[in-house]
C-alpha positions in Angstrom: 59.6 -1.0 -29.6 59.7 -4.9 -31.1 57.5 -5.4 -33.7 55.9 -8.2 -31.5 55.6 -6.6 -28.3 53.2 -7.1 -25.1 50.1 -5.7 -26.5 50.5 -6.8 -30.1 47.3 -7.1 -32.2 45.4 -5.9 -28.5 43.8 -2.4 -29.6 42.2 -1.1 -26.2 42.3 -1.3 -22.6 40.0 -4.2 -21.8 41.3 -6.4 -24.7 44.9 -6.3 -22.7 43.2 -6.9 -19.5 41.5 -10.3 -21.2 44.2 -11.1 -22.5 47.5 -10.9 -20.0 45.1 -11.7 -17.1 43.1 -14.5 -18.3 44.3 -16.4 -21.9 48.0 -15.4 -22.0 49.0 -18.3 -19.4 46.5 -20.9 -20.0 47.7 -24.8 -21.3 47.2 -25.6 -25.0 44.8 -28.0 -26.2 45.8 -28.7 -29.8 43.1 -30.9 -30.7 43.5 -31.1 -34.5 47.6 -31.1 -35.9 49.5 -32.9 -38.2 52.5 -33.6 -36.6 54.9 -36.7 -37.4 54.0 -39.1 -33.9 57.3 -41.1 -34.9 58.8 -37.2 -34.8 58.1 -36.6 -31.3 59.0 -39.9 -29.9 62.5 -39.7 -32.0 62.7 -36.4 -30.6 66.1 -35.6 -33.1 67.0 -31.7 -33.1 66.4 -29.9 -36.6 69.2 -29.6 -39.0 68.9 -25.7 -39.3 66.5 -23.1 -39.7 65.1 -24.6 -43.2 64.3 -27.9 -41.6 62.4 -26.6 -39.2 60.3 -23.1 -40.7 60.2 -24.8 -44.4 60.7 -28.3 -44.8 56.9 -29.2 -45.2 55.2 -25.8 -44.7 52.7 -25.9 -48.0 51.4 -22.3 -46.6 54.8 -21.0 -47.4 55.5 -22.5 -50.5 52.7 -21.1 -52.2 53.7 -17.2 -51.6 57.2 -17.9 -52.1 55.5 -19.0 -55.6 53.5 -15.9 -55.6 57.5 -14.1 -55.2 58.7 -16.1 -58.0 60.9 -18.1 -56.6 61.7 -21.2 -58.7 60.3 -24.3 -57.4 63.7 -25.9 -57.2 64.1 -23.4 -54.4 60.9 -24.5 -52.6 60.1 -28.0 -52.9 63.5 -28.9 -55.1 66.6 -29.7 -54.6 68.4 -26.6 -54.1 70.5 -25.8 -51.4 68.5 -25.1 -47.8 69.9 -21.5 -47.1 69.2 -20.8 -50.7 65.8 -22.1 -49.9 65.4 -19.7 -46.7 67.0 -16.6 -48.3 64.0 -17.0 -50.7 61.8 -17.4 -47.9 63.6 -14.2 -46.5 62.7 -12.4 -49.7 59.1 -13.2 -50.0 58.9 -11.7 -46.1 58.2 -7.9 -46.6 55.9 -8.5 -49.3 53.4 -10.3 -47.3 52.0 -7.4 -45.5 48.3 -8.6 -44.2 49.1 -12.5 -44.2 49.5 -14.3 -41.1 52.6 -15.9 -42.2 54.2 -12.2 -41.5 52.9 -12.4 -37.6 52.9 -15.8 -37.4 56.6 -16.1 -38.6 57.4 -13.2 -36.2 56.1 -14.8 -33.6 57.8 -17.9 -33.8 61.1 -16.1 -33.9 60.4 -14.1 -31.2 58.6 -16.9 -28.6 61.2 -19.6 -29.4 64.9 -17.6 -30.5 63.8 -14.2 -28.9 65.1 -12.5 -32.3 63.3 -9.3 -32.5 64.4 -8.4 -36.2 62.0 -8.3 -39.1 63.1 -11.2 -41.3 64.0 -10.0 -44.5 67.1 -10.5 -46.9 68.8 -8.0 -45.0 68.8 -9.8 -41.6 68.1 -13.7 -43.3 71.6 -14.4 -42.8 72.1 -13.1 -39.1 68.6 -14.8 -38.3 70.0 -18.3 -39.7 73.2 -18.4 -37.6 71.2 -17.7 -34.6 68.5 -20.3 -35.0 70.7 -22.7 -36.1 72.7 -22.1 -33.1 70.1 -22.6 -30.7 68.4 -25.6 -32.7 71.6 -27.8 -31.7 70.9 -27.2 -28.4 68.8 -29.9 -26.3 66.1 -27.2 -25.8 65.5 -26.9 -29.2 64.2 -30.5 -29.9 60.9 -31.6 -30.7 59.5 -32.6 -27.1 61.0 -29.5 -25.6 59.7 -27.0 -28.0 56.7 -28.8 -26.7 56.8 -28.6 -23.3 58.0 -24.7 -23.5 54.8 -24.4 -25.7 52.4 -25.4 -22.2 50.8 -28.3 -25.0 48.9 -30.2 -22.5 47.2 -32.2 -24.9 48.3 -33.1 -29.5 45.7 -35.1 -31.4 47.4 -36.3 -34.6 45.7 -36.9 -37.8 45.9 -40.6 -37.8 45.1 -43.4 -40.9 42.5 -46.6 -39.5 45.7 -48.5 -40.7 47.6 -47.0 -38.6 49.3 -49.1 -35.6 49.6 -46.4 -33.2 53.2 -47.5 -32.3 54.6 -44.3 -31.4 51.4 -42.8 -30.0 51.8 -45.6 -27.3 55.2 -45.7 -26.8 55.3 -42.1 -25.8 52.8 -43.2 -23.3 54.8 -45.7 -22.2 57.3 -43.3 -21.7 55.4 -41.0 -19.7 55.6 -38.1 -21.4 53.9 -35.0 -20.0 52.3 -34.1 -23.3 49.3 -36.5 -24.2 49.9 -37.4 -27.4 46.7 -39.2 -29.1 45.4 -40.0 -32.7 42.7 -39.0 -34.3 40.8 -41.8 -36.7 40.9 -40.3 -40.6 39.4 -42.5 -42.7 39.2 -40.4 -46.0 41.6 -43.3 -47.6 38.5 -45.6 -47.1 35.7 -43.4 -48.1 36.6 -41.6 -51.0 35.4 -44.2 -53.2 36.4 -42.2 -56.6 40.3 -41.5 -55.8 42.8 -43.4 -56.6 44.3 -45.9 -54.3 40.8 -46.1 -53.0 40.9 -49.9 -54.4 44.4 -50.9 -53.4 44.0 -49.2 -49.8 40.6 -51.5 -49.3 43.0 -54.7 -50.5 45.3 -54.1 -47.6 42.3 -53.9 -45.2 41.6 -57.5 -46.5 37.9 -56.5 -46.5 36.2 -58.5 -50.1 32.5 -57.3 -49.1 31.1 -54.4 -47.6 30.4 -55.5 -44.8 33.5 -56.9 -43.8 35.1 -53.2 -44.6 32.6 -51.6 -42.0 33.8 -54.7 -39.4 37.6 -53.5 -40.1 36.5 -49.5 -39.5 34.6 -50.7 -36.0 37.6 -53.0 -34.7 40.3 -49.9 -36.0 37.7 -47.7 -33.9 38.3 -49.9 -31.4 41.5 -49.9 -31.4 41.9 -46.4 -31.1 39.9 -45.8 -28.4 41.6 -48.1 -26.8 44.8 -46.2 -27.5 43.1 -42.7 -26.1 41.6 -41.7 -29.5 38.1 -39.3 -28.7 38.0 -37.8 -31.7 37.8 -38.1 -35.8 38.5 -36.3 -38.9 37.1 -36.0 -42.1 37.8 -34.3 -45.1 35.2 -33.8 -47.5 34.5 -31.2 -50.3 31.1 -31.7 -49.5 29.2 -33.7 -46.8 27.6 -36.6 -48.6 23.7 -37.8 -48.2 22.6 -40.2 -50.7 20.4 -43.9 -50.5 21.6 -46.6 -52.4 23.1 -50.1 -52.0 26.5 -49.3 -50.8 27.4 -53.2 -50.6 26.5 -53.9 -54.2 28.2 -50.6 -55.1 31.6 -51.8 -53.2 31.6 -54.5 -55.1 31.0 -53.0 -58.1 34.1 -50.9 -57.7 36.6 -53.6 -56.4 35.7 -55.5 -59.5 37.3 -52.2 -61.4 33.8 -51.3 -63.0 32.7 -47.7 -62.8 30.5 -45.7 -60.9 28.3 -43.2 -61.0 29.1 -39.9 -58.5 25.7 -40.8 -57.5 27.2 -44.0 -56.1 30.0 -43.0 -55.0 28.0 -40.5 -52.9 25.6 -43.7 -51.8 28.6 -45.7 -50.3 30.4 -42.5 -48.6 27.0 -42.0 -46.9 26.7 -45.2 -45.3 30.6 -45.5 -44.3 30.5 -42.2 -42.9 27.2 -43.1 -41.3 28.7 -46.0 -39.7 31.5 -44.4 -38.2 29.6 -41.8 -36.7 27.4 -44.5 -35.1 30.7 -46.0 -33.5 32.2 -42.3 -32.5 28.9 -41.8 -30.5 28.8 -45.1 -29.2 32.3 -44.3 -27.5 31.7 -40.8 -26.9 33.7 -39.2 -29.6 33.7 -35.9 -31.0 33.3 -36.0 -35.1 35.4 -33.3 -37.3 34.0 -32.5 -40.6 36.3 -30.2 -42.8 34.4 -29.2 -45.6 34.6 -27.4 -49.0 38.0 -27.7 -50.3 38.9 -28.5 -54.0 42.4 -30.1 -54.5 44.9 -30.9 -56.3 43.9 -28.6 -59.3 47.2 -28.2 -60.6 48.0 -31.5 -62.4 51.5 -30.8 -63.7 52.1 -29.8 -59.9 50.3 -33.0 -58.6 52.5 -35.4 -60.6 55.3 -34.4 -59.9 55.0 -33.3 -56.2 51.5 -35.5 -55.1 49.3 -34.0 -52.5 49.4 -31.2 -49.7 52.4 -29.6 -51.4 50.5 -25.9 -52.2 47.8 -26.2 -54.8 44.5 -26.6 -53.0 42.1 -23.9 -52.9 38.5 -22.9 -51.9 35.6 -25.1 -53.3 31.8 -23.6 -53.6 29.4 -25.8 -53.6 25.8 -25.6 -52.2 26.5 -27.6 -48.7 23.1 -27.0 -46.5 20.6 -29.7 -47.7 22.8 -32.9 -48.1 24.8 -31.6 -44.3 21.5 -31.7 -42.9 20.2 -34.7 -44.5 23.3 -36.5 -42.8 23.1 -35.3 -39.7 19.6 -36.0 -39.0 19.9 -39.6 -40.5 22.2 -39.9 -37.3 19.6 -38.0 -34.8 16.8 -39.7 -35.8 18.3 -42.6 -34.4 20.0 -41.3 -31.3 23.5 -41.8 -33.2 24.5 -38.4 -33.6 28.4 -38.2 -31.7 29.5 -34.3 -30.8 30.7 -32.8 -34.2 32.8 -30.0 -35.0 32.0 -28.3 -38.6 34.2 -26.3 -39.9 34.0 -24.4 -43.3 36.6 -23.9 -45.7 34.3 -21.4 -47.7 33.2 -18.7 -45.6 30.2 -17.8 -47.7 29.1 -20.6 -45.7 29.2 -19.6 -42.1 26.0 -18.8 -41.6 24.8 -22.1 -42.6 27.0 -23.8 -40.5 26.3 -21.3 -38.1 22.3 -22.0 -38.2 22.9 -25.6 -38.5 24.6 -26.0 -35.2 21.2 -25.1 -33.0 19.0 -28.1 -35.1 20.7 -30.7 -33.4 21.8 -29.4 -30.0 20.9 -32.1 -27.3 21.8 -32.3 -23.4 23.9 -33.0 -21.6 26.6 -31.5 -23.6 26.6 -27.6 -23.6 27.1 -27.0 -27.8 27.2 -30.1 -29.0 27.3 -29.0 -32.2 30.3 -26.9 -32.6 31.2 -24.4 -35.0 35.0 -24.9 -35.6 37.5 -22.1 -35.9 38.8 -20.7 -38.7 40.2 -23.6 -40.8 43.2 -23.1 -43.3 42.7 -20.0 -45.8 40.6 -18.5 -43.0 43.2 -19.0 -40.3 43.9 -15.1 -40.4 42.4 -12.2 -38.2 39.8 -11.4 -40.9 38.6 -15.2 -41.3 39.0 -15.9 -37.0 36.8 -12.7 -36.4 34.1 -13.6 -38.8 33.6 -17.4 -37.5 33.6 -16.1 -34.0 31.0 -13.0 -35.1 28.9 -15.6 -37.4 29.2 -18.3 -34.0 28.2 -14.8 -32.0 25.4 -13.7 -34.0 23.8 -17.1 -34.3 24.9 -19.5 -31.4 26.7 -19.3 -28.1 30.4 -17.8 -28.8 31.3 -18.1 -24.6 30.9 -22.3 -25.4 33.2 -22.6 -28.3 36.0 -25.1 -27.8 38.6 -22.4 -30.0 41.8 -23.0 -31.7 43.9 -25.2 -33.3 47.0 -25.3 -35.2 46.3 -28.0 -38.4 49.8 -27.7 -38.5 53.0 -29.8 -39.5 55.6 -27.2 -37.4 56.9 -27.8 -33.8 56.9 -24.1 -33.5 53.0 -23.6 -34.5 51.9 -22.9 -30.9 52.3 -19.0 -31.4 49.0 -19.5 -33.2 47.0 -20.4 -30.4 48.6 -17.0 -29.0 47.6 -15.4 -31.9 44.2 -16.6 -31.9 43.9 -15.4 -27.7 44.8 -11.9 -29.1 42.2 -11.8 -31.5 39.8 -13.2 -29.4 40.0 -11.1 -26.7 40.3 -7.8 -29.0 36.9 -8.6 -30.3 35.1 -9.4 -26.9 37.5 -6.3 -25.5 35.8 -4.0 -28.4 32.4 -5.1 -27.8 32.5 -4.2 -23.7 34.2 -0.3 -24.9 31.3 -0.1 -27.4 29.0 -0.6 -24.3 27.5 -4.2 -26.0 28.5 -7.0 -23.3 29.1 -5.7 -19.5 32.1 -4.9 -18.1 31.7 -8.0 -15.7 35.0 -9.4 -14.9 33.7 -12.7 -13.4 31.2 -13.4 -16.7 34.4 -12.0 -19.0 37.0 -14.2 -17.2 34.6 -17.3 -17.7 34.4 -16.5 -21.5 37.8 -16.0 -22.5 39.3 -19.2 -20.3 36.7 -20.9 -22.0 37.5 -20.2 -25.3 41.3 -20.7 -24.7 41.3 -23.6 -23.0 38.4 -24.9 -20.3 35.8 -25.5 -23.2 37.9 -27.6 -25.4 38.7 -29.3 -22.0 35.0 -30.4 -20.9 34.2 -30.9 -24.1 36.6 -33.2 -25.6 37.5 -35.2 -22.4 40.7 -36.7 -23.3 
């Protein structure tokens, strides 16, 4: 039997049923990616098998670190089936990681190569996929469309000029393709670049940066944008005089993180004001710590494998923010996700302070986000969702991913799902009530999202 068969991952009789009956088939939403717009619309096939597994996979780079492999081999200039024999080699050690099924899958779904990647079969596998990735099939819009992607929010600067995003549109292709507003490059007041970045806004007061944000808001929406992004290590509630303090830091002085943590409140504020006013949803990606390897950093920059799990105390300054929203009727649907899960049930309690009709879950718990994008870190969102909110409303997976052949994930994810809620009906805890069961699992894979987001 293939490694990735039917039932993969599906451990009793209901789970199957869930699964083939009711998620296998459904569309994908992928409502938070990092795909290249420009990428899609060029629509150029992949050079070869390292183009399109490695080329800007930081999940893979760190274990083929962890294997030993010299980073000349990973990130450097060494040859690309040097690079993916190295890959190869890394394979059979990564026994529990996802990168072992998710790999898997991808072969399987997309090259229908059964074989185990290892350095054994690395070669055989390359001639294949690179065989099949010159083919028209194989480029980016058409790994797509095989994929059932009904809908791909990119992760998308207020600069940005959306060029792509609407000439796609223009083009009619089937797959919406819409950004998302990200403006971390704006609000993190303490980075560097934060100066030159507001220069190129052309905002010289505060209050002519939180004009630029609105009209950029604008402008997206206008362009089908419904939802945001932000990354934070921590969400941010602090009074102060943001204006004076953003002049302060244009003029080069310094600032206290009690400052800095003044002006990211009121920009963040501010946007949320404008995401409800248009009837966005609001992501907030909390608790990681990058860039902690310097010699790394410097010579690679960011999002290249050295970014880990941060642990700070989150609940009182996450629910200072959101109420200064509520209070004023200004509080847009928001997604929080954790990157710590020490923290699940305080996102999970958080969610039911600020529920509000009409919108079933307004508040959502998000899924699994990056180190817990695995079976043990999916399962204990949706039991912490379970156990303290409404797990049948959750709008479910997403890829956060920079591959064309990432979809398997939302398969991946289905699986799991519907092993969990399969488990629970054989353990006599939910019914055995197809129309209720049906309901839940298309939600989660696909309906929820749908209502929800309304693209």
């Amino acid at each position: 039997m293939s490694f990735i068969h039917d039932d993969f991952m599906l451990t009793n009789e209901t789970a199957k049923k869930l699964f083939h009956e009711y998620a296998e088939n459904l569309p994908i939403i992928d409502y938070h990616c990092h795909l290249n717009p420009q990428a899609i619309y060029d629509n150029k096939n992949f050079r070869n098998a390292f183009d399109l597994f490695l080329s800007g996979d930081h999940y893979k780079w760190r274990q083929m670190r962890s294997n030993g492999t010299d980073e000349r081999l990973i990130t450097g200039d060494g040859d690309e089936f040097e690079k993916w024999m190295e890959f190869a080699k890394a394979m059979p050690y990564l026994i529990g990681n996802p990168l072992y099924h998710w790999t898997h899958l991808e072969l399987k779904r997309y090259f229908g190569i059964d074989e185990v990647l290892s350095p054994d079969t690395a070669k055989a596998i390359w001639d294949k996929c690179n065989e099949l990735l010159a083919k028209e099939e194989f480029k980016p819009r058409e790994l797509i469309k095989r994929s059932k992607v009904e809908t791909i929010c990119t992760t998308d600067d207020p600069a940005d000029d959306l060029k792509y995003h609407k000439l796609l549109a223009e083009e009619g292709f089937e797959t919406k393709v819409l950004p998302t507003f990200r403006p971390d490059k704006a609000v993190e007041i303490l980075n560097d670049g934060w100066k030159e970045y507001i220069e190129k806004t052309g905002a010289k007061t505060f209050d002519e940066l939180l004009s630029f944000l609105t009209d950029r808001i604008n402008y997206f929406h206008e362009a089908g944008c419904r939802i945001s992004d932000h990354g934070l290590n921590y969400v941010p509630y602090e009074e102060g005089d943001a204006a004076s303090i953003f002049e302060k830091k244009l003029k080069g002085e310094k600032i206290s993180q009690q400052e800095a943590d003044a002006y990211k409140t009121a920009v963040i504020k501010h946007c949320g004001e404008n995401y409800a006013r248009l009837g966005w949803a609001m992501q907030l990606h909390i608790g990681a710590v990058r860039n902690n390897n310097t010699l790394m950093f410097n010579k690679l920059g960011p999002d290249t494998g050295f970014d880990s799990i941060n642990d700070l105390c989150i609940a009182e300054r996450l629910a200072k923010f959101l109420d200064c929203l509520e209070v004023n009727d200004k509080l847009p649907k928001t997604i929080l996700y954790t990157l710590n899960p020490k923290d699940n049930y305080v996102l999970g309690t958080m969610l039911g302070n600020f529920q509000k009709a009409p919108t079933p879950s307004k508040i959502q718990f998000g899924s699994g986000w990056w180190f817990n994008d695995q079976r043990d870190g999916m399962v204990n969102q949706m039991c912490s969702l379970a156990n303290l909110g409404m797990l049948g409303r959750f709008v479910g997976m997403l890829t956060d991913s920079r591959s064309f052949v990432s979809y398997p994930r939302h398969e991946y994810f289905r699986r799991i799902m519907c092993n969990l809620i399969g488990t629970w009906v054989e353990n006599g805890e939910y019914p055995d009530d197809e129309k209720s069961l049906k309901t839940i699992v298309e939600g989660i894979s696909y309906y929820n999202a749908k209502e929800y987001f309304k693209f």
